[in-house]
C-alpha positions in Angstrom: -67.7 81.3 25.5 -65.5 79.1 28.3 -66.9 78.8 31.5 -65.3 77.8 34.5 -68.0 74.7 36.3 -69.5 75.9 39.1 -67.9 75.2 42.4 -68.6 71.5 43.7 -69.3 70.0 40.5 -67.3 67.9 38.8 -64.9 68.4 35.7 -65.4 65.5 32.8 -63.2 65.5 30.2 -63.7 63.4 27.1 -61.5 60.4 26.1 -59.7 61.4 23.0 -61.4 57.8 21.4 -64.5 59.7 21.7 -63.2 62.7 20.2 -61.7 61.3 17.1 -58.2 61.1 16.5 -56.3 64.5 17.3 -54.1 66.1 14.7 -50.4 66.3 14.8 -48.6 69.8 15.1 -46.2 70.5 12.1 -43.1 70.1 14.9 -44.6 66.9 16.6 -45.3 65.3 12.7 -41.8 65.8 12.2 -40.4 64.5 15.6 -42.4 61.5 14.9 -41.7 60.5 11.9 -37.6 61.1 12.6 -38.5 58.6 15.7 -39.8 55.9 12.9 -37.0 57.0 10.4 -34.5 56.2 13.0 -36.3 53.2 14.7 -36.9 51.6 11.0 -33.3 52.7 8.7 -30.2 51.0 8.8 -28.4 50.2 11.0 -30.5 50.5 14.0 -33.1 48.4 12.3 -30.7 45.5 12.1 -30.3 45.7 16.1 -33.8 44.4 16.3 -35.5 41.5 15.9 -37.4 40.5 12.8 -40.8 40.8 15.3 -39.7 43.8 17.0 -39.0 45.3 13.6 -42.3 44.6 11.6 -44.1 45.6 14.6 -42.7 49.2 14.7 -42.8 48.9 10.7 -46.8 48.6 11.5 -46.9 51.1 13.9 -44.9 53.7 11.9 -47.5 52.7 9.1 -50.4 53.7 11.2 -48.5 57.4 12.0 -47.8 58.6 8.9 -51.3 57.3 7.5 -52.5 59.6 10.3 -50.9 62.6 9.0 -50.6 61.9 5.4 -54.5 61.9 5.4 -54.1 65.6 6.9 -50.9 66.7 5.0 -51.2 64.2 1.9 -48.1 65.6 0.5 -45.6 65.5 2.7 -43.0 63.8 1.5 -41.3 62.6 4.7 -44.7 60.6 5.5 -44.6 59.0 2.4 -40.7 58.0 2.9 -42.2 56.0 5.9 -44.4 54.4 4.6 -41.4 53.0 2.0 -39.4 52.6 4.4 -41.8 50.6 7.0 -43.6 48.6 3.8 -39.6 47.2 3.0 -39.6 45.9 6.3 -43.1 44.7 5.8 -42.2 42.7 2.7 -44.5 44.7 0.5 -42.3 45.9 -2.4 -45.5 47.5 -4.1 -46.4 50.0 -1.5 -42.3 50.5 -1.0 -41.8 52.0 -4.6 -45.5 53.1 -4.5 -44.9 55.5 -1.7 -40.8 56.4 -2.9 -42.1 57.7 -5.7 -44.7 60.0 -4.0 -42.1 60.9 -1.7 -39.8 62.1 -4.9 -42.8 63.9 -6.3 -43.4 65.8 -3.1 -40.1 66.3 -1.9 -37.9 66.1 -5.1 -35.4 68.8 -4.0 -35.2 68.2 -0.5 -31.5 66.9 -0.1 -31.6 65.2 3.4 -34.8 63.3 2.5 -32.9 62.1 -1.2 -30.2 61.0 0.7 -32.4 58.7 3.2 -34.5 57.2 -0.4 -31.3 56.6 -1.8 -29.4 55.0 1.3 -32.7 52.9 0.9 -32.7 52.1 -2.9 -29.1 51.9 -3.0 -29.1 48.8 -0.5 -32.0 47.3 -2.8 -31.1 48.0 -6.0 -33.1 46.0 -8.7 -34.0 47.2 -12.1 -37.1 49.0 -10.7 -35.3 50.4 -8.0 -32.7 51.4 -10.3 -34.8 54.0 -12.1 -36.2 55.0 -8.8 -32.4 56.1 -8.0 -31.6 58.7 -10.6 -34.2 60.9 -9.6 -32.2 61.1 -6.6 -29.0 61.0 -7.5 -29.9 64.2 -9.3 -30.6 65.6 -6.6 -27.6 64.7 -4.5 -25.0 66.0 -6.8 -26.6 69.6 -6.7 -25.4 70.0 -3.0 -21.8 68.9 -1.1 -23.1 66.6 1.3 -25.1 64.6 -1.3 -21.8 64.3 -4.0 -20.1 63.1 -0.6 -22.8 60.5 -0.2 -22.6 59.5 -3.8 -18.5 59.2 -3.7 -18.8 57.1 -0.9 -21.0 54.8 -3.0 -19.0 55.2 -6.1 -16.0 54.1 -4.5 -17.2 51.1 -2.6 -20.0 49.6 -4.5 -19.4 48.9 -7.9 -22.4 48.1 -9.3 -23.8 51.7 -8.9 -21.1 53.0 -11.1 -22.7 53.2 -14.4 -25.8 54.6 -13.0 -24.3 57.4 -11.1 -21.9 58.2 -14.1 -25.0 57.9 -16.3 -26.8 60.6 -14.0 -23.9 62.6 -13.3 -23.0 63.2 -17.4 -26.3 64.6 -17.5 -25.3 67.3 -14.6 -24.4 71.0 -14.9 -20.5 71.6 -15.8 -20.1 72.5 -11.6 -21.7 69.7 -10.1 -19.6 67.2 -13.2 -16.6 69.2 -11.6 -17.2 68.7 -7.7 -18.2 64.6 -8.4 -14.7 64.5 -10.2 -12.5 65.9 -7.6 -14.2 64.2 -4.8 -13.7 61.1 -6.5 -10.1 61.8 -7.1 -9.4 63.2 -3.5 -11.5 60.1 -1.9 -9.3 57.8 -4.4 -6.1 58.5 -4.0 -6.6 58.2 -0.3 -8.0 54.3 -0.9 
């Protein structure tokens, strides 16, 4: 039971170091890790210097291990750490951690665009693979088909992958693709 301290003695309250680390609420996880996504993706990221950059990169590290030893699969955690191991140089934990972050999170839209934006702006062979998970993803909603146009039309060497992905698509999501691409062309 609480009990208030008897007048005229003092109140002592623990440092948290002595209490162990204190658990994030699900709303403060989230702010937190939107404060790294936006501190670490492009192109904010670029505003910063290479220093300034790898330090945040390690300090976004730190936060989502925090959480991701509470909440091991949330798949926004593990999008940080990608995201914060690129600017770390450390390729292994990058793809390590997208691909965790596809298995948790494989049809949350907003978080396949961000792994995309990522991959897309990396693309290698191994990130290449990486890429149609998520492009699968993208073309099942109107936002993601927009991102994917946007690609399609400027960056040509996504082309055969996205066709590639997108012939494997339901008839409706083929359809939407098309006429976006035709809209967004014409108008080049």
């Amino acid at each position: 039971m609480f009990q208030l301290p008897q007048s005229g003695s003092q109140t002592r309250f623990q440092p948290i170091s002595a209490i162990g680390d204190p658990s994030f609420s699900h709303s403060s996880r989230h702010d937190v890790l939107m404060a790294c996504a936006s501190d670490l993706a492009e192109p904010w990221a670029g505003f910063h210097t290479k220093q300034r950059r790898r330090g945040k990169a390690m300090h976004c590290i730190d936060i989502s291990r925090k959480i991701l030893k509470d909440t091991p699969t949330l798949s926004f955690a593990h999008y940080i750490m990608a995201i914060s191991s690129h600017h770390l140089g450390d390729n292994t934990a990058m793809h390590r951690h997208i691909l965790l972050s596809q298995r948790f999170g494989q049809f949350e839209g907003w978080l396949a665009e961000r792994r995309f934006i990522l991959f897309a702006n990396l693309i290698t062979a191994a990130t290449e693979k990486n890429l149609t998970t998520d492009i699968a993803t993208l073309l099942g909603t109107q936002p993601g088909t927009e991102l994917l146009t946007k690609y399609f039309l400027a960056r040509p060497e996504l082309r055969p992958m996205i066709k590639a992905t997108t012939n494997r698509a339901s008839t409706g999501d083929q359809q939407r693709f098309l006429n976006l691409i035709r809209r967004r062309g014409s108008s080049l």
